[in-house]
N, C-alpha and C positions, 0 to 999 in steps of 0.2 A: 610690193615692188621687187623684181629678181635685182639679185646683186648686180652691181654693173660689170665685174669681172667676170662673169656668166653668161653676158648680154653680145650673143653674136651676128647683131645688124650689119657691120660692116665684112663680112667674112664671107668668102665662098668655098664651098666645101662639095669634094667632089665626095663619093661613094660607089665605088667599088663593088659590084654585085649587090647593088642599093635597089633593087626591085622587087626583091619578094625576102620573106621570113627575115632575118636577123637584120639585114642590111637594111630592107625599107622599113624596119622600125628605127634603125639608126638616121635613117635620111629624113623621117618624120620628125623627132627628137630633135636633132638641128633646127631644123626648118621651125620647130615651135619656138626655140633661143632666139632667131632671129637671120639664120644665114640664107644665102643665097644657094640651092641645093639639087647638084646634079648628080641623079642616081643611074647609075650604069651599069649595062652586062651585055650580054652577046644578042640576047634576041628584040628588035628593036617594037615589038609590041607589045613588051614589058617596058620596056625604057621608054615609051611616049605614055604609057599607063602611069606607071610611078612619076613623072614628070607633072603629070596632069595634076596627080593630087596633092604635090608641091606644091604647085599653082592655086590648087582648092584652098590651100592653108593659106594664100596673099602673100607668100614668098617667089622672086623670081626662081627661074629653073630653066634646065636646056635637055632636048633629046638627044643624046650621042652615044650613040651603042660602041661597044669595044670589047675588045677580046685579050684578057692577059696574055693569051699565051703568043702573040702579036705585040713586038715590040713598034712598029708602023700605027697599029691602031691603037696602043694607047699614046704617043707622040699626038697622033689625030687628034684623039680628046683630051690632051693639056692644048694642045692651039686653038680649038674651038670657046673649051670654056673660057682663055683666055682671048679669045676677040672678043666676046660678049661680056665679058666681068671685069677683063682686064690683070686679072691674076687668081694664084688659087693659094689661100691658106690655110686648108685642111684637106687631109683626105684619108678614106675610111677604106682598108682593105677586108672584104670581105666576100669577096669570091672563092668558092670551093664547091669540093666533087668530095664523096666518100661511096664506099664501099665494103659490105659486110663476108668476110672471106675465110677462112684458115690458112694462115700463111702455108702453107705443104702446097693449097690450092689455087693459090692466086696468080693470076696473071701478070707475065711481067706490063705485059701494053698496056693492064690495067695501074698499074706497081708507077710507070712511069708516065702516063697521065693523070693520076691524080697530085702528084709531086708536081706535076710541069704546071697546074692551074692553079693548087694550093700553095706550094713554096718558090717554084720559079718566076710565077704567075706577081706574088708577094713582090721580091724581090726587084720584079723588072718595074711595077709600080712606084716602085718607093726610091729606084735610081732617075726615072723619069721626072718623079713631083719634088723629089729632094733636090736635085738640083735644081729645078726653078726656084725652089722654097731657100736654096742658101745662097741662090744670087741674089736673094731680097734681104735674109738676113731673119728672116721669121718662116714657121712653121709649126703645124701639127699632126703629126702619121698616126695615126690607129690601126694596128693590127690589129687581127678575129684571132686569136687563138683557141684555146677551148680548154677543160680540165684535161682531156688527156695530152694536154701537154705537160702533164706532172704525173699522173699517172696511166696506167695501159692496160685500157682496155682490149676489144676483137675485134678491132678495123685495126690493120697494120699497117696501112700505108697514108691512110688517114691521121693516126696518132703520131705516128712517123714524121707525116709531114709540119704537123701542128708547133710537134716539141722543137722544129727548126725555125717554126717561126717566131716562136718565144725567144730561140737563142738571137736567130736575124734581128729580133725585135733589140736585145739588150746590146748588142754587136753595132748599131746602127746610129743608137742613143749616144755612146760612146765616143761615136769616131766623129758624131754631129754634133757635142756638146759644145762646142765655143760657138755654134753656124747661126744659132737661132731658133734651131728644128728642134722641137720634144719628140720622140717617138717612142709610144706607148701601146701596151694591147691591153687587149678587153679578152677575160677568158671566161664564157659562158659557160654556165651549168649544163643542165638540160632542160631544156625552152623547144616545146614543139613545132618544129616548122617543116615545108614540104621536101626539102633534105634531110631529114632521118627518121621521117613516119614511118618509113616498111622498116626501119631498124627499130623502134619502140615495139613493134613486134605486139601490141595491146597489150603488151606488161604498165601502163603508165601507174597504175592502183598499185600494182607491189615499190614501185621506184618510187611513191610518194610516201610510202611508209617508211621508207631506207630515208628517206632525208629529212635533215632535224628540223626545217619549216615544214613538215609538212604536205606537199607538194610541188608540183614545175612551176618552173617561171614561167611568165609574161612575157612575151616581148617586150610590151611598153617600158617594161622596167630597167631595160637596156640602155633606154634614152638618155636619162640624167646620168650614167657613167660616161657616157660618148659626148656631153657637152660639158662634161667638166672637166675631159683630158684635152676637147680641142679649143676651149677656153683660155684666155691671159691668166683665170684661178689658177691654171696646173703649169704656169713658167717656172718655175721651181720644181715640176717632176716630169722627171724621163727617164726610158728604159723601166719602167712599173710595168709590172702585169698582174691588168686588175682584175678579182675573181669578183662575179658576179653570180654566185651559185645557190643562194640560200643556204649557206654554211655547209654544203658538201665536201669541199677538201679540208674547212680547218673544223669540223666535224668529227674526221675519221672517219666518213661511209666508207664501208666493204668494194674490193673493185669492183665484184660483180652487181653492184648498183651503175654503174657504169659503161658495160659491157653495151651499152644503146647509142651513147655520147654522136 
């Protein structure tokens, strides 16, 4: 029997770039707890895909595609899921862009798009759900961060943007601590997914030797951290950021085990 403080039947939980790699494992995860799971992004033939397999699990679900960097279309989709569920008390930010550069060479258009989906993107999420979430008086945010938000690697505006979201994360916790709202992130190892395969570069055999399990994560192992922060277990923790890395940062790996993130 899962604990019942784990047991998210009555919860709906939006997800944030919930359609492919990190996020639709996080949106599967949920959905196996027990919530109600809408996984979102921009292109709406992911978002009726990832929807579907909600649905495959016997959890309800809704298609509404949305765009961070559209503060109109994420509005859209807190009123949508909220005319069908009637409210949202989780939601999992994990939408992001990276880019592998030399800072000398990088582009600002690039420099200031990947900031505008990864941290403003963050940001405009979590002032849109937060507020519904402290008019009710409950809540759970999930931030994506990643390791290099502690340390830095060769995407500069990728780690850049991450190490903001760590702080946004702890900045948020803080100012929301009497409201109801936990806000927490999740900072992933390296876990292969179709956002950093040309940056794995077919090094994955040397970067499984650099770390002390061993090898990459799983996605699926993602899951049980993302329902136990947006669980009633974790009312007592907020502003944590949880590594999920197989012991790469409290390890000591080398940075240039990292230089892929």
């Amino acid at each position: 029997m899962v604990h019942p403080l784990l047991n998210l039947k009555n919860k709906t939980a939006v997800v944030i770039g919930g359609t492919s790699g990190i996020g639709l494992a996080i949106s599967r995860g949920l959905a196996q707890a027990g919530a109600k799971v809408v996984p979102s992004s921009r292109r709406s033939e992911q978002v009726r895909a990832a929807a579907a397999e909600i649905e495959a699990l016997g959890r309800l679900s809704l298609a509404q595609p949305c765009d961070v960097t559209d503060i109109a279309s994420l509005t859209q989709l807190l009123q949508s899921v909220c005319s069908k569920f009637g409210s949202v008390q989780i939601l999992v930010n994990c939408a992001g862009r990276t880019k592998r550069m030399p800072t000398l060479e990088f582009p600002e258009s690039e420099w200031h798009s990947i900031l505008e989906t990864n941290l403003n993107g963050t940001l405009r999420a979590c002032r849109i759900f937060g507020r519904h979430m402290i008019e009710r008086h409950y809540g759970r945010i999930i931030n994506i961060a990643t390791l290099s938000s502690f340390v830095a690697p060769y995407e500069v505006a990728y780690s850049t943007s991450k190490a903001a979201v760590a702080s946004l994360t702890k900045c948020l916790a803080t100012e929301w601590a009497t409201s109801g709202v936990c806000v927490n992130a999740i900072a992933p190892g390296v876990f292969p997914t179709d956002l950093n395969a040309a940056l794995l570069d077919g090094r994955e055999r040397d970067r499984e030797l650099r770390a002390p399990m061993r090898r990459l994560g799983q996605l699926d192992e993602l899951g049980g951290a993302a329902v136990f922060l947006a669980s009633d277990a974790a009312s007592f923790v907020t502003g944590h950021l949880l590594d999920v890395d197989g012991d790469f940062r409290a390890g000591g790996v080398n940075h240039q085990s990292l230089d892929s993130l």
